[in-house]
gemmi code that builds the backbone of each chain (N, CA, C; Angstrom):
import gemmi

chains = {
    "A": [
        ("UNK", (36.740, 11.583, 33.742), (36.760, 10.137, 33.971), (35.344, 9.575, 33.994)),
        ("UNK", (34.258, 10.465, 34.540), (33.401, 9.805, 34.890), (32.585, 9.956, 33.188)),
        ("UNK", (33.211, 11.232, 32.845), (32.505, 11.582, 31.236), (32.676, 10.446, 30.604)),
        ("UNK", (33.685, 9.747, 29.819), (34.145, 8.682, 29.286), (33.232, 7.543, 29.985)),
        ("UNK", (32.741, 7.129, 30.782), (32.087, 6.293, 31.462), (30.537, 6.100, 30.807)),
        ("UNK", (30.114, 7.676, 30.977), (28.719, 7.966, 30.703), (28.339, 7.999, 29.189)),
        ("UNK", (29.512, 7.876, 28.654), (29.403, 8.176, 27.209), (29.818, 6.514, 26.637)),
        ("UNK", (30.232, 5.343, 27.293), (30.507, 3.941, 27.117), (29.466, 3.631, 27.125)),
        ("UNK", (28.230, 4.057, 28.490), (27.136, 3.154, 28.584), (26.009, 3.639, 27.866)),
        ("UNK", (26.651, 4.990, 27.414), (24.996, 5.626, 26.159), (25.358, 4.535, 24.826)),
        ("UNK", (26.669, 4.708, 24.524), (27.323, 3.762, 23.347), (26.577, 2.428, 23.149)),
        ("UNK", (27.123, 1.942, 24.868), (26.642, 0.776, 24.436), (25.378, 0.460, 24.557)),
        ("UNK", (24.306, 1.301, 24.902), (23.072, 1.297, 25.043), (22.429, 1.512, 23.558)),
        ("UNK", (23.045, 2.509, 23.083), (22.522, 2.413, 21.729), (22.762, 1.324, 20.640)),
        ("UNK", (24.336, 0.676, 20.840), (24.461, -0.535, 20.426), (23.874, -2.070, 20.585)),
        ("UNK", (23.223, -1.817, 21.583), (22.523, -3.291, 22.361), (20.961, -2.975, 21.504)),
        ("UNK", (20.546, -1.603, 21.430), (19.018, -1.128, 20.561), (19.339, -1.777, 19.510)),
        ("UNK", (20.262, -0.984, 18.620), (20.551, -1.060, 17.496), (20.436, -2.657, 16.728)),
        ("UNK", (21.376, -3.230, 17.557), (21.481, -4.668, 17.396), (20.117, -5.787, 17.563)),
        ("UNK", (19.640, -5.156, 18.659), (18.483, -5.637, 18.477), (17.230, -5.583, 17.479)),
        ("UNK", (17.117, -4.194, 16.776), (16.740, -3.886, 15.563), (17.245, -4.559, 14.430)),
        ("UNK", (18.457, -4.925, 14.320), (18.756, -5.174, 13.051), (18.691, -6.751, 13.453)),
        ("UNK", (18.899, -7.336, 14.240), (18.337, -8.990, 14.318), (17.025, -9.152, 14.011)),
        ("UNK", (15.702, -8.165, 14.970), (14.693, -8.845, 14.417), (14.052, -8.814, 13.249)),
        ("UNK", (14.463, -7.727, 12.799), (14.585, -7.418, 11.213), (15.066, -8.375, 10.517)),
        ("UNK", (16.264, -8.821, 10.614), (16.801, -9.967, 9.597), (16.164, -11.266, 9.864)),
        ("UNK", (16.032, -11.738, 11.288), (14.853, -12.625, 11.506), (13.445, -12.472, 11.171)),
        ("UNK", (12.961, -11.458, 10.666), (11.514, -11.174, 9.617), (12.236, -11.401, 8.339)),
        ("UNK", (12.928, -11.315, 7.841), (13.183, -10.909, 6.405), (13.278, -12.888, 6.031)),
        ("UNK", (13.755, -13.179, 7.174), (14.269, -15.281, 6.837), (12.702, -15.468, 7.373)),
        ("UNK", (11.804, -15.347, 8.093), (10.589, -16.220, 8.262), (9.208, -15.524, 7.668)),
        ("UNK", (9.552, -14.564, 7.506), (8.040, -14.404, 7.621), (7.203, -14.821, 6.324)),
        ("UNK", (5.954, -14.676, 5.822), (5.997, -15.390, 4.836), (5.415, -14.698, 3.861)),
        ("UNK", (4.873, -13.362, 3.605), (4.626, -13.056, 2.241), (5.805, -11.844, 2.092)),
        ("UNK", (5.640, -11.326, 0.750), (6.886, -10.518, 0.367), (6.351, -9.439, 0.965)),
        ("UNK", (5.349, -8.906, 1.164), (4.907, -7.601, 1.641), (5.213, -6.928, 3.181)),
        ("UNK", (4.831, -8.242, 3.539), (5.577, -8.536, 5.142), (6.954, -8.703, 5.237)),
        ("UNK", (7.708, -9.270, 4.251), (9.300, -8.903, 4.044), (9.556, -7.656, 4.402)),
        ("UNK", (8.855, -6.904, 3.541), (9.202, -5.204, 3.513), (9.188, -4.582, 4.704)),
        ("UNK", (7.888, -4.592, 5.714), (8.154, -4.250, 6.654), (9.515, -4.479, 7.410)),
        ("UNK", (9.550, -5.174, 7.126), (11.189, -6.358, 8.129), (12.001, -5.413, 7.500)),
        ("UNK", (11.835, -5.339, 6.335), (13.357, -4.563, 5.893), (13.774, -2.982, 6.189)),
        ("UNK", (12.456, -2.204, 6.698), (11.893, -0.867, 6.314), (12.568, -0.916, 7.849)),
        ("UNK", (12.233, -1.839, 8.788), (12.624, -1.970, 10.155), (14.524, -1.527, 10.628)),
        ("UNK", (14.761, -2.812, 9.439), (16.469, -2.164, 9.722), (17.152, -1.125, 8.902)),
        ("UNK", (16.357, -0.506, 7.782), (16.959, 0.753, 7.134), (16.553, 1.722, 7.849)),
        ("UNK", (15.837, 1.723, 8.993), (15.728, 2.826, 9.667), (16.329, 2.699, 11.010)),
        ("UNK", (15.711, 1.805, 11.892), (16.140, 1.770, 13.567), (17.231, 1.119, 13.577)),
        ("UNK", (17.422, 0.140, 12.826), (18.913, -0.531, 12.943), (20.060, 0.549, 12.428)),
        ("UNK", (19.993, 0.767, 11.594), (21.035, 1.757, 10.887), (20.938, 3.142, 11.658)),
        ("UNK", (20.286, 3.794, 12.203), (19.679, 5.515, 12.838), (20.813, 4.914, 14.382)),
        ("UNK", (20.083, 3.454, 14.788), (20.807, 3.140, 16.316), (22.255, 2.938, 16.287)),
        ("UNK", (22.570, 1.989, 15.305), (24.132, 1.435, 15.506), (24.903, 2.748, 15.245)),
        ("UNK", (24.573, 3.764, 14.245), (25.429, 5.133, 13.530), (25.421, 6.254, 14.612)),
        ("UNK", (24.290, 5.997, 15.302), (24.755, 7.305, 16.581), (25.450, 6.612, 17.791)),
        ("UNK", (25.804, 5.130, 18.078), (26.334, 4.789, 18.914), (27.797, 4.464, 18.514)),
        ("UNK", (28.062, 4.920, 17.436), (29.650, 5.164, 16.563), (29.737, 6.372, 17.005)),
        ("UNK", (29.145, 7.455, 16.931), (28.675, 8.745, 16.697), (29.484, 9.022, 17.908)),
        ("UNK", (28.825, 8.607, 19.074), (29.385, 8.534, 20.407), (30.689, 8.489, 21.023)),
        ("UNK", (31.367, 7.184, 19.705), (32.065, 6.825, 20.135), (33.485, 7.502, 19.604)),
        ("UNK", (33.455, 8.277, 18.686), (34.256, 8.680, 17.807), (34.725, 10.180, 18.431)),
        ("UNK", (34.419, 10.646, 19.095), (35.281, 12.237, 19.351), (34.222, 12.990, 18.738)),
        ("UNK", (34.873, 13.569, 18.634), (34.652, 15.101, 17.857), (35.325, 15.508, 16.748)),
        ("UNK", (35.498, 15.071, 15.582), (36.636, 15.508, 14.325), (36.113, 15.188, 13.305)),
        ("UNK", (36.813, 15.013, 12.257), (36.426, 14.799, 10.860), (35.649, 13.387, 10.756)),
        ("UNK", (35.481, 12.472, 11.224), (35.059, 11.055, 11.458), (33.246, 11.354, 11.569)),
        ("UNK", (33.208, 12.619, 12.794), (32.057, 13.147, 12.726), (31.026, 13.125, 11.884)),
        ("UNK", (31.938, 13.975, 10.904), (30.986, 14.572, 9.980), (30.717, 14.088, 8.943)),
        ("UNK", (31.908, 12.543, 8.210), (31.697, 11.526, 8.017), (30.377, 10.665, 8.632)),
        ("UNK", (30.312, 10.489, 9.563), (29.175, 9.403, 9.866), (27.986, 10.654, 9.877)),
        ("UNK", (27.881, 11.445, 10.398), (26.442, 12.308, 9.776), (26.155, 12.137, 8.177)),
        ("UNK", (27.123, 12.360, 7.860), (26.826, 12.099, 6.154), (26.366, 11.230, 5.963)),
        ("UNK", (26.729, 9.806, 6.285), (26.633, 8.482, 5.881), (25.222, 8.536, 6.632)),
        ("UNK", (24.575, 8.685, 8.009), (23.341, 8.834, 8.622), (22.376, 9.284, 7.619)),
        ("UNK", (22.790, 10.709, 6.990), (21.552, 11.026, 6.458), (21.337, 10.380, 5.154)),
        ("UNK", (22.675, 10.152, 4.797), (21.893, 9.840, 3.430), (21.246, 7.898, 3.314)),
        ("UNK", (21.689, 7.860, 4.468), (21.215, 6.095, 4.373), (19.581, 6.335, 4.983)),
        ("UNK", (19.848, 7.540, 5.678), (17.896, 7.663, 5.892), (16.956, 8.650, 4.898)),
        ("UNK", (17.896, 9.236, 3.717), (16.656, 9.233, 2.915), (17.189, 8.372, 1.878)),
        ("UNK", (18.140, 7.717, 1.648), (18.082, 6.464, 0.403), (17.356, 4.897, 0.849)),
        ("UNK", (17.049, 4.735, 2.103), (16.266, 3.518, 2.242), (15.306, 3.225, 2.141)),
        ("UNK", (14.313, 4.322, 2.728), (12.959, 4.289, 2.260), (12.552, 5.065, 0.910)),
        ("UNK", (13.349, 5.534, 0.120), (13.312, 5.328, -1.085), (13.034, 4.279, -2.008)),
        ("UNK", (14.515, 2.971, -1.847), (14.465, 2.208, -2.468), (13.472, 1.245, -2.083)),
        ("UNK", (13.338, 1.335, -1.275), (12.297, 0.295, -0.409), (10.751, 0.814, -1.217)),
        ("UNK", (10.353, 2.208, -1.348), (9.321, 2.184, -1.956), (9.065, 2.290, -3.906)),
        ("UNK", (10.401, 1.718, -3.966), (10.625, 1.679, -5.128), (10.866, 0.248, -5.798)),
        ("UNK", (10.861, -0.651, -4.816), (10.819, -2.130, -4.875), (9.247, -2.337, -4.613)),
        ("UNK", (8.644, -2.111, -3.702), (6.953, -2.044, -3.629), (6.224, -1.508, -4.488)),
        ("UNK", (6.217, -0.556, -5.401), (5.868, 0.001, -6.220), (6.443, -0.899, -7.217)),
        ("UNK", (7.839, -1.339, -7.364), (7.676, -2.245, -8.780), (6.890, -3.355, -8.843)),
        ("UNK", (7.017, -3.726, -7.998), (6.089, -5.352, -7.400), (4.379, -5.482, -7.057)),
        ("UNK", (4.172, -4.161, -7.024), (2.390, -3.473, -7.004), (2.184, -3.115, -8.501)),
        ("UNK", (3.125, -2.814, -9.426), (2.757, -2.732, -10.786), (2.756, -4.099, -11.340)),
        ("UNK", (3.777, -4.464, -11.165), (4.274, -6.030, -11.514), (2.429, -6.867, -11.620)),
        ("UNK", (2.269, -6.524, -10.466), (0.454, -7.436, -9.993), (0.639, -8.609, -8.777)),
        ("UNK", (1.625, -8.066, -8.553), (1.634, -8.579, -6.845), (0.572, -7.922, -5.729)),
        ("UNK", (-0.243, -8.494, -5.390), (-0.866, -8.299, -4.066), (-1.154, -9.208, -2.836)),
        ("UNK", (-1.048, -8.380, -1.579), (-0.997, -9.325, -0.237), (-2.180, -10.353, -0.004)),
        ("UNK", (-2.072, -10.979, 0.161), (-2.861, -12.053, 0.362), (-4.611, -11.930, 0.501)),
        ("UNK", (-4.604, -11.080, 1.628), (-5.888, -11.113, 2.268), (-6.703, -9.932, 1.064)),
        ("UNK", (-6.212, -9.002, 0.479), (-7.053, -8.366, -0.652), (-7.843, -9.250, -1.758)),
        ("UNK", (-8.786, -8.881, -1.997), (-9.494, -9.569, -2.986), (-9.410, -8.954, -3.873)),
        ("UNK", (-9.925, -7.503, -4.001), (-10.653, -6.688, -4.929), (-9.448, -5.637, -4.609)),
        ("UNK", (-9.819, -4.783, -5.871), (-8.255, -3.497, -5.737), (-9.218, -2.329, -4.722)),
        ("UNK", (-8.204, -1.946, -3.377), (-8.554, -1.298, -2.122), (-8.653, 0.239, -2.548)),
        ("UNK", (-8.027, 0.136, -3.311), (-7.780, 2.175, -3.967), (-8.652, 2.653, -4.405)),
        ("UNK", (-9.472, 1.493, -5.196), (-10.730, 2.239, -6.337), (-11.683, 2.570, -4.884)),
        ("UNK", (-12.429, 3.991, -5.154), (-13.223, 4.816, -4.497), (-14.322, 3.987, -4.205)),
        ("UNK", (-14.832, 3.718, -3.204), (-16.139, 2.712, -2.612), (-17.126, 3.387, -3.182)),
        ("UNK", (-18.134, 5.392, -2.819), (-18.980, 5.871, -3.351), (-19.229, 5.441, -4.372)),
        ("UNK", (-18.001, 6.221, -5.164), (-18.628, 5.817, -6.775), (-18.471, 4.609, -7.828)),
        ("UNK", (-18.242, 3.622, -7.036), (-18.876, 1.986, -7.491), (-20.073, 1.734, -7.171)),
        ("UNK", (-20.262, 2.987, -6.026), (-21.551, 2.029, -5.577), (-23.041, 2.989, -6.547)),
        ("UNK", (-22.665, 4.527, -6.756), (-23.932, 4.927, -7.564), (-24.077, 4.729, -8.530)),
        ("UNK", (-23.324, 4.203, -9.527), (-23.872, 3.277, -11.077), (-25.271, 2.134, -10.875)),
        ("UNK", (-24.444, 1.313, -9.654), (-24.902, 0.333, -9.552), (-26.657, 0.310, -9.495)),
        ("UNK", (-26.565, 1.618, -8.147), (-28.428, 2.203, -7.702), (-28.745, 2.403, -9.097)),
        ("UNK", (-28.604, 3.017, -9.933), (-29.122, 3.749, -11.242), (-29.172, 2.611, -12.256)),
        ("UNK", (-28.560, 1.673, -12.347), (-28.591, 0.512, -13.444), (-29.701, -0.516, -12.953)),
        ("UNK", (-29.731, -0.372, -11.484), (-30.977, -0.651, -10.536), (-32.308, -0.589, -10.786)),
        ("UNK", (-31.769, 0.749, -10.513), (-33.309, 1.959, -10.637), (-34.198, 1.956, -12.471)),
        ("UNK", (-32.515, 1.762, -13.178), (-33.318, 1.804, -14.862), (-33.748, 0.037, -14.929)),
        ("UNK", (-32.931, -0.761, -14.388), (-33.704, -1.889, -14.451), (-35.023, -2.164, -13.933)),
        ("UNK", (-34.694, -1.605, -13.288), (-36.501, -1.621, -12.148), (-37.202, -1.236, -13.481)),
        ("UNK", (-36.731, 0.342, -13.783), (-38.078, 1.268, -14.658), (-38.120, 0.651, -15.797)),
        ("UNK", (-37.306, -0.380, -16.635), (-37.711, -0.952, -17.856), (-38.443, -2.307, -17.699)),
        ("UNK", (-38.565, -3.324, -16.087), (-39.256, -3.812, -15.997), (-40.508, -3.530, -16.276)),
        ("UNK", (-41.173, -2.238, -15.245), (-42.010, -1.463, -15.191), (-42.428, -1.257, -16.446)),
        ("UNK", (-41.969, -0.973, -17.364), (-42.036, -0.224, -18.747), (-42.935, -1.756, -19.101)),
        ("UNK", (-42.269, -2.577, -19.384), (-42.931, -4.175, -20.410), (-43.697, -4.159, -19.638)),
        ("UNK", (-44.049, -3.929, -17.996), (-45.607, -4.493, -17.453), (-46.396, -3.669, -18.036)),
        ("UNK", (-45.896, -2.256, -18.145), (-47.047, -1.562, -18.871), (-47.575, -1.591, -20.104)),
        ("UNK", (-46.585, -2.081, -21.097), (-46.825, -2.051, -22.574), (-47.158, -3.406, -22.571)),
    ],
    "B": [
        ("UNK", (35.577, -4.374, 22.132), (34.318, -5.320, 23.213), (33.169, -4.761, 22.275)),
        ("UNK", (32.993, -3.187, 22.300), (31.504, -3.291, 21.711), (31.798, -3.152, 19.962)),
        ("UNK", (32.954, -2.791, 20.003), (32.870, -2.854, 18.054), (32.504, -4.355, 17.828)),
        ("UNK", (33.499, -5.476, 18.799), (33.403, -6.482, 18.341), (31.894, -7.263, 18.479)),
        ("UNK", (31.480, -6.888, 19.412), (30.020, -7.441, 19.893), (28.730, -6.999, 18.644)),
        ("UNK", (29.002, -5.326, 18.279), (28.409, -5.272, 17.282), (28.700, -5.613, 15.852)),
        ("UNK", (30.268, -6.013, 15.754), (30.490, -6.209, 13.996), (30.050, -7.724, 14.158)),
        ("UNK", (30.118, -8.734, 15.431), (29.332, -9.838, 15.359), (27.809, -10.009, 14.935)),
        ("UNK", (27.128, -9.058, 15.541), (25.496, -8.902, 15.184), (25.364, -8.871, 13.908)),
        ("UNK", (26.176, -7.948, 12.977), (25.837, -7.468, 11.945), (25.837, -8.788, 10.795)),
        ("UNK", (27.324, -9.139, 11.483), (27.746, -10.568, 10.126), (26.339, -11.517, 10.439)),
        ("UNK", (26.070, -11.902, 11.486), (25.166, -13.115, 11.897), (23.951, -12.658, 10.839)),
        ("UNK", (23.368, -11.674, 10.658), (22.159, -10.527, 10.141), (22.406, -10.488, 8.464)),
        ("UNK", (23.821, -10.549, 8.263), (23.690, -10.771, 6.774), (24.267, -11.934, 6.395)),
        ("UNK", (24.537, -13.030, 7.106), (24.168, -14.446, 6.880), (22.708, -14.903, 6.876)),
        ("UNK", (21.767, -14.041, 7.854), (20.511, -14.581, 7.742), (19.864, -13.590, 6.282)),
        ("UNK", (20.010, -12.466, 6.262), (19.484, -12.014, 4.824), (20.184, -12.682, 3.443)),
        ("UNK", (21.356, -12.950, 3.510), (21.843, -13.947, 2.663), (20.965, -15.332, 2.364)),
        ("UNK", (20.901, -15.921, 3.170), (19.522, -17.082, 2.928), (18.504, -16.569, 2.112)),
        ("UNK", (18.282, -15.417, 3.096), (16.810, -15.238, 1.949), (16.894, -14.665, 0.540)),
        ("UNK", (17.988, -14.190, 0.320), (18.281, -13.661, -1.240), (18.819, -14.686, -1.746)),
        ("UNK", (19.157, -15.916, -1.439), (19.553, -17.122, -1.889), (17.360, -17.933, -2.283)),
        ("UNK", (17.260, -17.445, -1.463), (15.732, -18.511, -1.350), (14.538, -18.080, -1.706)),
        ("UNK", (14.614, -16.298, -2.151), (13.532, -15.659, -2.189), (12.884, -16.332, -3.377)),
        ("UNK", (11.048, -16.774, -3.424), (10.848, -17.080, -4.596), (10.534, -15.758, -5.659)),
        ("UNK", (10.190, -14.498, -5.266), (10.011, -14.030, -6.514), (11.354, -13.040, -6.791)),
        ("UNK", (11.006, -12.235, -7.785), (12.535, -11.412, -8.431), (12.612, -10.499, -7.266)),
        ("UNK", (11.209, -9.600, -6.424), (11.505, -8.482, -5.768), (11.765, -8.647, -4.192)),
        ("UNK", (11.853, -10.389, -4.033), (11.874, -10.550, -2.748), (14.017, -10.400, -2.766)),
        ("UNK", (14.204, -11.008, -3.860), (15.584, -10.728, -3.727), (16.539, -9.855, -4.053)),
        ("UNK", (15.336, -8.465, -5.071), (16.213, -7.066, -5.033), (16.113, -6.346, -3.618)),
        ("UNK", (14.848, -6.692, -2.741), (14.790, -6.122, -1.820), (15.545, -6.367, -0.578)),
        ("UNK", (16.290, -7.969, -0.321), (17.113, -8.368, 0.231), (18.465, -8.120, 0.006)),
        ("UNK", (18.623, -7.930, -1.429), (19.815, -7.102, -1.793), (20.107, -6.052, -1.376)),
        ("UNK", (18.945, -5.264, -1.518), (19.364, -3.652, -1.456), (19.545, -3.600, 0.744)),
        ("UNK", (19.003, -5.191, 1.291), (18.871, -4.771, 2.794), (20.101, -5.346, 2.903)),
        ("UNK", (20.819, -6.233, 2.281), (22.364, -6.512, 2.427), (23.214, -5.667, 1.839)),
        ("UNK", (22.892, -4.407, 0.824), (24.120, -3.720, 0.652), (24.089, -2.633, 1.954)),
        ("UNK", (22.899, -2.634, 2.664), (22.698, -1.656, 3.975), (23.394, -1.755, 5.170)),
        ("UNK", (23.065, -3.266, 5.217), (24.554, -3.862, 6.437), (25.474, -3.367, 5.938)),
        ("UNK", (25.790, -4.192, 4.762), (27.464, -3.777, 4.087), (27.811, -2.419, 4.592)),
        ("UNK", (27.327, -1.644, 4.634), (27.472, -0.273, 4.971), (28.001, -0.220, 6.355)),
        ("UNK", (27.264, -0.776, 7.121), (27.276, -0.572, 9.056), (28.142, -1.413, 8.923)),
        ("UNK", (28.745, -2.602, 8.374), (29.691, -3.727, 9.250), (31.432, -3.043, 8.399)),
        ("UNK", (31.431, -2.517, 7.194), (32.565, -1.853, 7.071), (33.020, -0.241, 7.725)),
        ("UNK", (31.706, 0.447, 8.347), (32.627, 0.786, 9.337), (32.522, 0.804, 10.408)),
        ("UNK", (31.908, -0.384, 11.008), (32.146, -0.763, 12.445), (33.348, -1.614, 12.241)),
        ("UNK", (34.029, -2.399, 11.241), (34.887, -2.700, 10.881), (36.431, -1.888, 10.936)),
        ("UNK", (36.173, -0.771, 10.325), (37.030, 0.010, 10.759), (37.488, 0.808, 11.712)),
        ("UNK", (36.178, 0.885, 12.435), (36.499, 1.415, 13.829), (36.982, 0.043, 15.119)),
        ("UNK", (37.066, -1.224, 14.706), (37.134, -1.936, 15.351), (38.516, -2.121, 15.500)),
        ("UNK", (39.461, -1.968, 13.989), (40.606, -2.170, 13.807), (41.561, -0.616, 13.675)),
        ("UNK", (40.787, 0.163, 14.471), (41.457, 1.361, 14.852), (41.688, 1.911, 13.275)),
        ("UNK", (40.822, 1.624, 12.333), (41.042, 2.698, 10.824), (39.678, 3.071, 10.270)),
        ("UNK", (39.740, 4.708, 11.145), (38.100, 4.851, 10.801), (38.355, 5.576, 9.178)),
        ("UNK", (39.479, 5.319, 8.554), (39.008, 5.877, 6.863), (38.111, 4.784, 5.732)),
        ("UNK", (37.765, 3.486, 6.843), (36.790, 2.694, 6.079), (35.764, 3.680, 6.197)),
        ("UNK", (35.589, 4.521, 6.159), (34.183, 5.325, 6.511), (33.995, 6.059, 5.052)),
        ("UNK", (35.207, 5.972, 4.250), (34.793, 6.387, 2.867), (34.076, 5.680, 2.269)),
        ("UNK", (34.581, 4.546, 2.103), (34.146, 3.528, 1.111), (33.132, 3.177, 1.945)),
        ("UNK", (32.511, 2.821, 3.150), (31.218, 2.959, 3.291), (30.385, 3.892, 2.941)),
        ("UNK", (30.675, 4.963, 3.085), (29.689, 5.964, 2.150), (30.097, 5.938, 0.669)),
        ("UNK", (30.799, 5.433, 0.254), (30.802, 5.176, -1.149), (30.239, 3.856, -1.750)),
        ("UNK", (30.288, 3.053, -0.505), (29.251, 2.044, -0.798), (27.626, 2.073, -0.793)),
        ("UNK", (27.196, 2.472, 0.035), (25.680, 3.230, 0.437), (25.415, 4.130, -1.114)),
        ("UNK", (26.423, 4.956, -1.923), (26.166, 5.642, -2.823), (25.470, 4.750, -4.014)),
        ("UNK", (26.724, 3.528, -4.147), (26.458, 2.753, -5.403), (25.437, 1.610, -5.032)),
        ("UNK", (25.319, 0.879, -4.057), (23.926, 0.415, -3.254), (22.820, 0.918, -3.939)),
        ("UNK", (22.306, 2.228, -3.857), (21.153, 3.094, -3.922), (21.121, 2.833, -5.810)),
        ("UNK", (22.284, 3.286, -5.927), (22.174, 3.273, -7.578), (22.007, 2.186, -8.530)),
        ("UNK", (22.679, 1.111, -7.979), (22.311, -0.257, -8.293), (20.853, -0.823, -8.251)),
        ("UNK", (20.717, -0.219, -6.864), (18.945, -0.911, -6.630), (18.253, -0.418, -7.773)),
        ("UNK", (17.975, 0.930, -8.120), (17.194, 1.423, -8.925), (17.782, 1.224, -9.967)),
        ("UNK", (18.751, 0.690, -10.575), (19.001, 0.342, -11.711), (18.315, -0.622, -12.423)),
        ("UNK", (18.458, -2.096, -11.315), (18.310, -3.368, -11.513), (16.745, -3.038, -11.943)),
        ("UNK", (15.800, -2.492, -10.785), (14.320, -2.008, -10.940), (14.180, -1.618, -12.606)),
        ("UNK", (14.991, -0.636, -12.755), (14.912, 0.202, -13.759), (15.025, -1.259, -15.261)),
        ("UNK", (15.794, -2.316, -15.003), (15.683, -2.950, -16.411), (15.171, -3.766, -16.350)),
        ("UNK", (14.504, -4.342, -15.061), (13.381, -5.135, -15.117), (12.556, -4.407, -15.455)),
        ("UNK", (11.838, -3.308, -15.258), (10.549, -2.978, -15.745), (10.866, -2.924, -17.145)),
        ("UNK", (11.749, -1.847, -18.015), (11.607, -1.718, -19.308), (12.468, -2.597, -20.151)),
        ("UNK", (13.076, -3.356, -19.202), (14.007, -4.341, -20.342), (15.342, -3.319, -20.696)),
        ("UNK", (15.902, -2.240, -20.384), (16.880, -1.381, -21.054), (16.921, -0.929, -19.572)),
        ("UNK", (18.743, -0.527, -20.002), (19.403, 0.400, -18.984), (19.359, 1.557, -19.147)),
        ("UNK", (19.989, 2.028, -20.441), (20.030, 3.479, -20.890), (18.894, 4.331, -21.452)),
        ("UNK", (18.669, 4.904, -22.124), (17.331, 5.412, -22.716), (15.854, 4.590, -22.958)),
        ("UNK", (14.935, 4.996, -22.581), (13.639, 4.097, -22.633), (12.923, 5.301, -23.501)),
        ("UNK", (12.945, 5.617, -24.538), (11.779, 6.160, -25.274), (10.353, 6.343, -24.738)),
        ("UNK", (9.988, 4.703, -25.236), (8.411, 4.447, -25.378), (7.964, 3.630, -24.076)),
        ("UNK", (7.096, 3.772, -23.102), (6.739, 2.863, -22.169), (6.245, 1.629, -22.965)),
        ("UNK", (6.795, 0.751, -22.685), (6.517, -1.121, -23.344), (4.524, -0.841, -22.777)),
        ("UNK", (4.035, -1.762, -23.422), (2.506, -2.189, -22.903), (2.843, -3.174, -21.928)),
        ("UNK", (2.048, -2.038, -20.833), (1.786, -2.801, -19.371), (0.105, -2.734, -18.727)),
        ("UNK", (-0.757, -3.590, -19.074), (-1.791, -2.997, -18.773), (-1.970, -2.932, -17.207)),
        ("UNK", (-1.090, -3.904, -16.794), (-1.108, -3.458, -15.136), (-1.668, -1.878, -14.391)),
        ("UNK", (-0.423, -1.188, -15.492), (-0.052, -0.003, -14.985), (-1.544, 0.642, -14.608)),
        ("UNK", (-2.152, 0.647, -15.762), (-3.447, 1.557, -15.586), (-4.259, 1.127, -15.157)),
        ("UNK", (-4.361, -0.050, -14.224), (-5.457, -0.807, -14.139), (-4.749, -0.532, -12.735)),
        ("UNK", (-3.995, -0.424, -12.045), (-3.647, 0.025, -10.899), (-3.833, 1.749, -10.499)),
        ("UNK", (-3.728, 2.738, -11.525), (-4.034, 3.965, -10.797), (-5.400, 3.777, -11.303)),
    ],
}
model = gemmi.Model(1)
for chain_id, residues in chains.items():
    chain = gemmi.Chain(chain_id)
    for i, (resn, *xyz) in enumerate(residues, 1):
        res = gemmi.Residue()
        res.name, res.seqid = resn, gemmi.SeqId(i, " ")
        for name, pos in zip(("N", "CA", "C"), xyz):
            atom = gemmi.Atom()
            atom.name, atom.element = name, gemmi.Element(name[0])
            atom.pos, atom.b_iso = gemmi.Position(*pos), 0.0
            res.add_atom(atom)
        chain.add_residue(res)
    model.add_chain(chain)
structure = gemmi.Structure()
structure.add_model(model)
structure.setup_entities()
């Protein structure tokens, strides 16, 4: 009696998470304002929203074939979300979408932009040098 | 009480992602809202079925989650090359290389 009790308020504890995950998630996905920041929002409820509400079914379901049903459905919704999710970012980073605050592309290696530059420097310097002398 | 409390959350959540795949301005704001509304779809048919005492909606939710996944990368798949089925030749994208 008291089992059934303890196992209502894990339920609904995980359901009150859950729910709360997948609201503020869908409330990022309606305000926020660049698409990149969408993603986060979305990355939010393919994981904690969906991981919370499926083990508080999980809970609620016994022990039987239903089980092993919702494990199934668990795992594969947690490796097919952040899949597609980085497969929508990746189309949209080829596409030539970038977040706002980037200027310049963040990936290319800082070092070696920067030793051409000394040396095109350094030969400019030395061909100045060169005409003062000649 | 709590199926119903949660199959409420869920609908309210894909009325609000609904807006935004109605409003998104570019193409990937609304495959990506898609692919986060076929994800509900998933959780509210079978909290759905467990609400109405028939947990064999639990197939077709995982049979939904299957074709979800496959769809997304589809749609991806003919926006980039323009084709569903065979892509030979990568089209000229100078993006591409100018990004790795």
């Amino acid at each position: 009696m008291s089992w059934t009790l303890v196992i209502d308020v894990l339920s609904w504890a995980l359901f009150l998470g859950g729910g709360f995950f997948l609201f503020v998630g869908s409330l990022g996905m309606l305000r926020l304002p660049d698409f990149w920041s969408r993603l986060h929002a979305a990355s939010i409820i393919d994981s904690a929203g969906v991981g919370l509400i499926l083990a508080g079914m999980l809970l609620q379901t016994g022990f039987s074939l239903i089980t092993v049903k919702i494990l199934i459905i668990i795992g594969f919704l947690l490796i097919t979300g952040p899949t597609a999710t980085h497969a929508v970012a990746n189309a949209a980073f080829v596409s030539g979408s970038r977040p706002k605050d980037i200027v310049e592309d963040a990936t290319a290696p800082a070092p070696v932009e920067k030793a051409p530059k000394k040396k095109t420097k350094k030969s400019a310097a030395a061909k100045t040098a060169r005409k003062r002398r000649a | 009480m709590m199926f119903a409390f949660i199959t409420i959350t869920i609908f309210v959540c894909m009325v609000m992602i609904m807006i935004r795949l109605f409003a998104g301005p570019t193409l990937y704001d609304r495959v990506l809202s898609l692919n986060t509304f076929g994800t509900c779809t998933v959780l509210f048919i079978g909290t759905v079925g467990l609400l109405f005492g028939r947990p064999d909606f639990l197939d077709i939710a995982l049979l939904y989650a299957l074709i979800n996944f496959v769809g997304t990368i589809a749609v991806l798949k003919f926006f980039r090359y323009r084709r569903i089925g065979d892509a030979p030749e990568i089209p000229e994208t100078p993006d591409i290389e100018a990004s790795q």
